[in-house]
N, C-alpha and C positions, 0 to 999 in steps of 0.2 A: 604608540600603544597598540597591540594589536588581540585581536580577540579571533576565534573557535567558534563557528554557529554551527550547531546540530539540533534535529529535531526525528521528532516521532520513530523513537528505536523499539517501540512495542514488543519489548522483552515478556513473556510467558505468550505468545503467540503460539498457535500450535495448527496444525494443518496434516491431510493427508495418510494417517493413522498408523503411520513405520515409526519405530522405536530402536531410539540405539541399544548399546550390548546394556549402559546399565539403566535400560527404562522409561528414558525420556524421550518424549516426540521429537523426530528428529529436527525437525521446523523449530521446535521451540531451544533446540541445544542450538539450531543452525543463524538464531539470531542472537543467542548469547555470544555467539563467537563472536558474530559481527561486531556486536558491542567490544566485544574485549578488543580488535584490532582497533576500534574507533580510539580506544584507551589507550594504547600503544602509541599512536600517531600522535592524540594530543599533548601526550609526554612528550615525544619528542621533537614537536616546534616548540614548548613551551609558550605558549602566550601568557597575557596579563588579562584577561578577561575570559571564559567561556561559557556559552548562553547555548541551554538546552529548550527549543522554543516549543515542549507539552510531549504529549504521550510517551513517555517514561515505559507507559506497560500497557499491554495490550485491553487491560480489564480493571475493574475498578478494586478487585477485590485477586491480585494476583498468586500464583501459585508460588508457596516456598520455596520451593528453587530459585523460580523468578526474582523473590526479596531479597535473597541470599547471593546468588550474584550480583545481582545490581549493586547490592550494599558494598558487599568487595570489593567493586570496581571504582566505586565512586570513593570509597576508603583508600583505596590504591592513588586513585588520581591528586587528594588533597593531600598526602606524604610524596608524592613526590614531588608537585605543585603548591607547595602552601602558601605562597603568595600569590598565587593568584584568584581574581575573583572567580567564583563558580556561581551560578542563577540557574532554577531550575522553576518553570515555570506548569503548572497545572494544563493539560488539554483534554479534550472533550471523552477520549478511553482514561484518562486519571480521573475526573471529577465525579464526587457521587450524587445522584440525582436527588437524595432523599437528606433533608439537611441534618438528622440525626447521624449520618454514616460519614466518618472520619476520612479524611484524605490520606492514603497509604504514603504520598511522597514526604510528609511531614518526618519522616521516621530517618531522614537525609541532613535534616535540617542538625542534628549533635555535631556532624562531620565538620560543620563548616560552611556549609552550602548555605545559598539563601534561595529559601523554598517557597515559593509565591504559588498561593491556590484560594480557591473563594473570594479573594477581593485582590483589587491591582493595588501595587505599591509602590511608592518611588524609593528607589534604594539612590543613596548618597554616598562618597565616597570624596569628601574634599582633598586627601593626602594626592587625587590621582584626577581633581578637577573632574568629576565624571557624576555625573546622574545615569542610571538605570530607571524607564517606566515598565516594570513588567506585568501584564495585563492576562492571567488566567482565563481558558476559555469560559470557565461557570459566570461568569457576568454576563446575561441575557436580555440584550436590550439593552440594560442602561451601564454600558461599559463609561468609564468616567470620558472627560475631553482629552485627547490625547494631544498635549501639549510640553514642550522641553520645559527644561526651566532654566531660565536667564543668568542663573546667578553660578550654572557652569558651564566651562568651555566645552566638554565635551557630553552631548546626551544621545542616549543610544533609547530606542524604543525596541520591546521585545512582548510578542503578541501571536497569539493561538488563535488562527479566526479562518476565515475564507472571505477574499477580497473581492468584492462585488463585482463582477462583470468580469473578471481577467484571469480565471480559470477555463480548460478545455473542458470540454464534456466528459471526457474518460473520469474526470477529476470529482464529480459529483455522485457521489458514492451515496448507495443507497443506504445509510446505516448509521449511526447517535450523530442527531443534530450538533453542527458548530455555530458559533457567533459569526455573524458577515458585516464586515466592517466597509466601507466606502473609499477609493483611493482619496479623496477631499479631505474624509477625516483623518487619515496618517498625516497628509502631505509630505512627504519623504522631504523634500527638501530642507525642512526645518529640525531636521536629525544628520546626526555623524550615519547614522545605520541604524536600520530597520531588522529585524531578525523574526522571521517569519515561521509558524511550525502549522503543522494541517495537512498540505499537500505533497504528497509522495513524492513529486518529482522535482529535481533542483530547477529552480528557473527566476531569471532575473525581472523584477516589476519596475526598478528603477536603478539609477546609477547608483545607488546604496540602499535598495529593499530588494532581500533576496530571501525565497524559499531555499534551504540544504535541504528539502528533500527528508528521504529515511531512509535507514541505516538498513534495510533488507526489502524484501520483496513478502507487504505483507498487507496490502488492502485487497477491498472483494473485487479490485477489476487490474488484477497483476499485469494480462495482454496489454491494456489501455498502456499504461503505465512505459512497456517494453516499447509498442508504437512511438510515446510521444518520445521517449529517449532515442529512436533512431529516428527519428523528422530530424531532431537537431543536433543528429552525430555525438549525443552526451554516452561516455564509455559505462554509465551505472548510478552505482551509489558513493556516497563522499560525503563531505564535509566543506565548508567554506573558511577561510582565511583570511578577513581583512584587518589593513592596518589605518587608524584612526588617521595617522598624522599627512599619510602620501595617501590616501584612497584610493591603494591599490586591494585589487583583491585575487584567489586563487582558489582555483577549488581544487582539492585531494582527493583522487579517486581513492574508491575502495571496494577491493572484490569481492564479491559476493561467497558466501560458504559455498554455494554450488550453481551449476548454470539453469538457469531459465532461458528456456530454447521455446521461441513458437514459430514452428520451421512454415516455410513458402506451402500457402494454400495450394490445395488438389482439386481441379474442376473434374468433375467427373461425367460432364455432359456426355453420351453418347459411348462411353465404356460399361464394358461387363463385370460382373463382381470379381473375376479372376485379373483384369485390368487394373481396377483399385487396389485389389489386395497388391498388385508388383508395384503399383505411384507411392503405395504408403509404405511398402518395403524400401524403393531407392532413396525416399525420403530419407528414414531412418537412417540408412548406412552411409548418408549424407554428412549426419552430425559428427563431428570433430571430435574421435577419441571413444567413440559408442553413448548409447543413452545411459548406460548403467548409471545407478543412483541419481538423476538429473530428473529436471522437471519439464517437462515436454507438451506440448500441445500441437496436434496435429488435426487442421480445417480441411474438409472435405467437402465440395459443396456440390448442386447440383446430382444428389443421391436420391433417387427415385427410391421408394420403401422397398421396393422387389431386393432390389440390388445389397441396400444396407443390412437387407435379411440374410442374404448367399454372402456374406464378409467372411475370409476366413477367421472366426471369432477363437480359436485356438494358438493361432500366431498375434492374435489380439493380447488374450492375455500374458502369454510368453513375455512379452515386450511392456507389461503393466507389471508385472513381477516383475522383468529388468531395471526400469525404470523407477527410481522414487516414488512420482507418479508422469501416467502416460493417460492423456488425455483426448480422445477420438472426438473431435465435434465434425459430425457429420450433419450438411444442412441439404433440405430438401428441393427440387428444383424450383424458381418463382416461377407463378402461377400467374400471370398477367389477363386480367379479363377485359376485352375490348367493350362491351354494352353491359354500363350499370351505373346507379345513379352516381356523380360524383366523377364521372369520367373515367376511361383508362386508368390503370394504379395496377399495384404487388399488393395482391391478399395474400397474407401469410398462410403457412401453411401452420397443421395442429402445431407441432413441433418448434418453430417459432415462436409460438405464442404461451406455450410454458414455458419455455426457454429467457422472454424477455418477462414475463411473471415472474419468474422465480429470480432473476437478477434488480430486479425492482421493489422484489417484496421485503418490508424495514421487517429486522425480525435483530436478537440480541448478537452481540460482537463476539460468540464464544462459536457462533455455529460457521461450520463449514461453508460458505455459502459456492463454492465452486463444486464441492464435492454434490451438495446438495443439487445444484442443474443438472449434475450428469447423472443421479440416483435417477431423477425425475425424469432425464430423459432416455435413459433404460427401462424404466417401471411404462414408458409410451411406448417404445418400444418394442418389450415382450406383449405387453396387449396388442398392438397390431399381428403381431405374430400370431396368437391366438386367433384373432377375428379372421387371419390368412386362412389357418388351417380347418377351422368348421366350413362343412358345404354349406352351399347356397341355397337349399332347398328343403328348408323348415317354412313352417304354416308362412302365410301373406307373402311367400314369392312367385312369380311369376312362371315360374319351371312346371 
């Protein structure tokens, strides 16, 4: 028997403010697709099981388009899968905080589907010897004991949470609390498979507890994300494949709508503005096929404010019009102070220090929060520029 684990496809996502021909953000069409190829694929292994482990949509209260394809897709998949189980499990962007306000993925449940949101359930299935525990992330605190049940041979656990100690840092996202569960209290071992949904990036916790990961490139720390995927040579985004009876498993890439490129940092120690401006041109013409339409980030560090003022900011934006979007983080030289209390240390520079405020600060899942660091550190920016260009020599200076 073999099962389909997918998780966190955050459909009505939207990012970056370009709009296709009829309308839509292009981020938010660009994860609909995702979605559709994930549909395509699971058609064609066919499995007997597939377990979506939470965030369905990016928001609690998603945009109609977002309903409307979802709906389709998941109408698609149970005509041409009708026997097979589908589970769809509530996470922390599904669940509504305010107990009066309705859970949108319920509206899935006519299909077919069995829709688990506000309380965990064990779904049964004796014709296939199989228990399901699926445990929505709205349970806070007192998630039930997560135990099989003895009276089948095959029990699978499926749970929206973040597991205690065994996530990277990239992976703690500043943005709507999740449930955090303990490895002791799964104990993987006492399960066929564990189906894990939360964490952006696919990665194995045990010989049968696995994150799939998400279906696009859509939390507030996407670099982190691209990082941890190249430490362990993983090609992207996917899906998982395992079969109950061999415990075997396989994970199926899947390519992304468009490429997220965060090209090889620029030190810019000891070059002139006309130096950078050619590091960040060769960069560019570096990338595979041109930037156009892609998502780009390019680190510059070691930019003294003289320097990042004389950028050629014309060829800047040339390349941010080219580009989906093109993302300039220029970081300031560190500032090492040899005598002060506390020892030797890196005091951050201003620029810094909005920069790790503004990636820090909890604020709702609809705002931009990448867009928003670089508003903020443009809006720093041109005020330096400002303080540049007033002389020095108004009342209480020394002049």
């Amino acid at each position: 028997m073999r099962l389909i684990h997918i998780s966190d496809l955050h459909l009505g996502f939207r990012q970056y403010q370009r709009q296709t021909p009829t309308g839509i953000n292009q981020r938010e069409a660009d994860v609909a697709a995702a979605f559709k190829r994930a549909i395509d694929k699971i058609i064609s292994i066919a499995p007997e099981i597939v377990l979506i482990a939470g965030d369905v949509f990016h928001t609690v209260r998603p945009t109609n388009t977002a309903i409307v394809h979802a709906f389709s897709q998941f109408s698609r998949l149970r005509q041409e899968l009708p026997d097979s189980i589908v589970v769809i499990i509530a996470g922390n962007h599904d669940s509504p905080r305010a107990s009066e306000t309705g859970c949108i993925l319920r509206l899935f449940s006519p299909l077919g589907i069995h829709v688990v949101h506000g309380e965990a359930e064990r779904l049964t299935f004796p014709d296939r010897d199989l228990s399901i525990l699926a445990v929505p992330d709205a349970l806070r605190g007192d998630h039930p004991v997560l135990e099989p049940d003895s009276a089948f041979t095959h029990n699978i656990l499926v749970i929206h949470c973040e597991i205690t100690g065994m996530l990277a840092a990239t992976a703690a996202a500043p943005e709507r609390t999740v449930v955090e569960v303990s490895p002791e209290e799964i104990g993987p071992a006492r399960w066929n498979y564990v189906a894990l949904g939360h964490y952006h990036v696919y990665r194995q916790l045990a010989p049968n507890m696995y994150y799939a990961g998400s279906m696009e490139y859509t939390s507030p720390n996407v670099w982190g994300e691209l990082g941890e995927e190249r430490a362990v040579k993983l090609p992207g985004k996917g899906m998982i494949e395992y079969d109950l009876a061999t415990n075997k498993r396989k994970f199926h890439f899947l390519p992304s709508s468009r490429p997220i490129i965060d090209l090889p940092s620029i030190s810019a120690r000891g070059m002139s503005s006309a130096d950078v401006d050619a590091a960040i041109q060769a960069g560019v013409e570096r990338v595979s096929g041109g930037i156009d339409d892609k998502v780009i980030r390019q680190v510059v560090r070691d930019v003294p404010r003289h320097i990042a003022r004389e950028l050629d900011h014309k060829a800047l934006r040339d390349l941010k019009r080219r580009a989906l979007h093109y993302h300039l983080d220029t970081r300031r030289p560190e500032i090492i102070r040899a005598v002060a209390s506390g020892g030797p240390g890196r005091r951050p520079s201003l620029a810094d220090t909005v920069r790790d405020h503004l990636q820090r600060r909890v604020m709702t899942s609809d705002i931009d929060r990448e867009r928003l660091v670089t508003l903020g550190l443009d809006y720093l920016r041109e005020a330096e520029a400002l303080e540049a260009a007033v002389p020095f020599n108004s009342v209480g200076t020394t002049e």
